[in-house]
N, C-alpha and C positions, 0 to 999 in steps of 0.2 A: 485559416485566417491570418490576417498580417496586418499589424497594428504597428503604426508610425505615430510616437508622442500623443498616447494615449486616443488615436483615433483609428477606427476599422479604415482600412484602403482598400481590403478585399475579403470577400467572406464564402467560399463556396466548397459545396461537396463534390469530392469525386468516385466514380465506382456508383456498385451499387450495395445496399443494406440487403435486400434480398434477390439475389444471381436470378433464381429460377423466376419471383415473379416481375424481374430488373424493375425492380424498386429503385429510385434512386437516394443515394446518401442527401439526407439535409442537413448540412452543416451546424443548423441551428438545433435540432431537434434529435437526429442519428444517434444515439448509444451502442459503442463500444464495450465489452473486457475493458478494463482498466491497466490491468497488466501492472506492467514494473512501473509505468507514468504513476502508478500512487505512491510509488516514494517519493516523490513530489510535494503530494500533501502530507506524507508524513513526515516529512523534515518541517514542514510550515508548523504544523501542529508542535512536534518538538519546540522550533523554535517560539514559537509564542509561549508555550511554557518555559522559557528559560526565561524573556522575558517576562515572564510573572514571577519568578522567582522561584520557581518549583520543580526547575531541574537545571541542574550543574552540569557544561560540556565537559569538565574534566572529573568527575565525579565515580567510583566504580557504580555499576548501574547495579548490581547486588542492592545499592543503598535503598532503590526505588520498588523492587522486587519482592515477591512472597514464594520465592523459590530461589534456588544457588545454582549462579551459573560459578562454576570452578575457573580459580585461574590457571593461568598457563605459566611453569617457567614462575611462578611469584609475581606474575603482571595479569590484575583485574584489565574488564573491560571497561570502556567509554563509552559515553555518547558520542563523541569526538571520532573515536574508533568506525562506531556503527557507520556515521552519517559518512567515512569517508572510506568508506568498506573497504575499512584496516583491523575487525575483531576476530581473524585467526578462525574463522569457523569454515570447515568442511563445506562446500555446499552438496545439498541433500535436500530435492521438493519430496515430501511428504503427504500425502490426499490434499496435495494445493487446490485440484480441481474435480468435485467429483459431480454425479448427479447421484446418488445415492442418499435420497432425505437431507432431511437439515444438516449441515455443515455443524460442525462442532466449534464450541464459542475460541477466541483468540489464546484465549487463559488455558484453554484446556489441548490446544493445541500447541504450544509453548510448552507445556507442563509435563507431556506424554516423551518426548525426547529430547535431548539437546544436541545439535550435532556435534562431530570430533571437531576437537580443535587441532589443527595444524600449523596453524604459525603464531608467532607470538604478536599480543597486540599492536599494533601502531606498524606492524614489519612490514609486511605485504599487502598489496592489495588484493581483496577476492570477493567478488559479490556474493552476497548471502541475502538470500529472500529470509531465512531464522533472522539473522537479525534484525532487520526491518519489521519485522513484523514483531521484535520482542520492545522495539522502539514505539511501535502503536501503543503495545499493551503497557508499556511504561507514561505514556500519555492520556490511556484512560486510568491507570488509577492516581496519578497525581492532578488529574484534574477533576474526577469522581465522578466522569461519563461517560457512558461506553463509546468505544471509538468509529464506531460507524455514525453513532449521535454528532459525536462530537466534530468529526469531519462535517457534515448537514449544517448542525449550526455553525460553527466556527468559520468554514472556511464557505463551501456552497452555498449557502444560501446568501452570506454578506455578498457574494458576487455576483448574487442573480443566476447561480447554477441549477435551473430546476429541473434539466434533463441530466442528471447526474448522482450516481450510486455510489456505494459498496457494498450495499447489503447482499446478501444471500437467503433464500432466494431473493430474486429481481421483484420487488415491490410491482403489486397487478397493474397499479395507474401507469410504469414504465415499460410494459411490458409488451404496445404495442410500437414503440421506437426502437426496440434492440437491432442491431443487425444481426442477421442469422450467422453462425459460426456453422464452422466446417470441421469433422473434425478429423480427416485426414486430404491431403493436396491434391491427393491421385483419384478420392472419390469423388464421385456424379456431385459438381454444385447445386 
């Protein structure tokens, strides 16, 4: 899509949603993985809680937490840190993607490890899918809903997102818009 001063100019899908039965992508309809595009809504989410008053960009995030992340060197992490992935955290995916039953909740998946820190706050930059993800669960509990809710109401549905997730599994009603995933390049589409 491409949007000039708040008005669509173009809106189309390309590819298709499923190779073998060349399904075509609908732009309006098609669901994707989410991928890394939901740090996206997690900085929104953040930010509107800071806007509320109930979380501080310069704040150590310990403050928000029910668990200790250690500092590094005598320097806490930020919000500030997270959102501009400067929090010194190893990166390390962990069962990010499984099909093995229900996914285990954010809290518990945050809780089970922390990755090594290697640089100190604010130093370098490094993407961390941990911290992003320790930035949701600091957005559900200062806002007192869980964060797949809270994405739903807060941000998609104010926009009219009704073909749009996080949950795990994929809710049944969406389940006949996904696009098929592949999950290796070299195998039969």
């Amino acid at each position: 899509v491409i949007v000039k001063d708040g008005e669509v100019l173009t809106q189309r899908g390309f590819g298709y949603a499923d190779v073998a039965s060349r399904k075509p992508v609908d732009p309006a309809t098609t669901l994707f993985r989410p991928g890394s595009v939901s740090k996206l809504f997690t900085w929104t989410a953040v930010m509107q809680q800071v806007e509320a008053g109930k979380i501080d960009l310069d704040a150590d995030v310990n403050t928000y937490l029910d668990f200790k992340i250690p500092p590094f060197h005598g320097k806490p992490i930020t919000m500030t840190n997270i959102m501009t992935h400067t929090p010194g955290f190893e990166e390390a995916g962990r069962d990010l993607i499984t099909d093995k039953g229900p996914p285990p909740s954010l809290e518990a998946v945050l809780k089970r490890w922390v990755p090594a820190r290697v640089y100190a706050p604010g130093s370098t930059p490094a993407y961390s899918n941990y911290a992003t993800a320790l930035a949701g669960y600091i957005v559900q509990r200062v806002s007192g809903v869980p964060y797949d809710d809270y994405i739903e109401q807060r941000i998609f549905t104010p926009l009219g997102m009704k073909y749009a997730t996080f949950r795990q599994p994929l809710p049944k009603a969406l389940q006949p818009f996904m696009a098929t995933g592949y999950q290796v390049g070299s195998g039969e589409a």
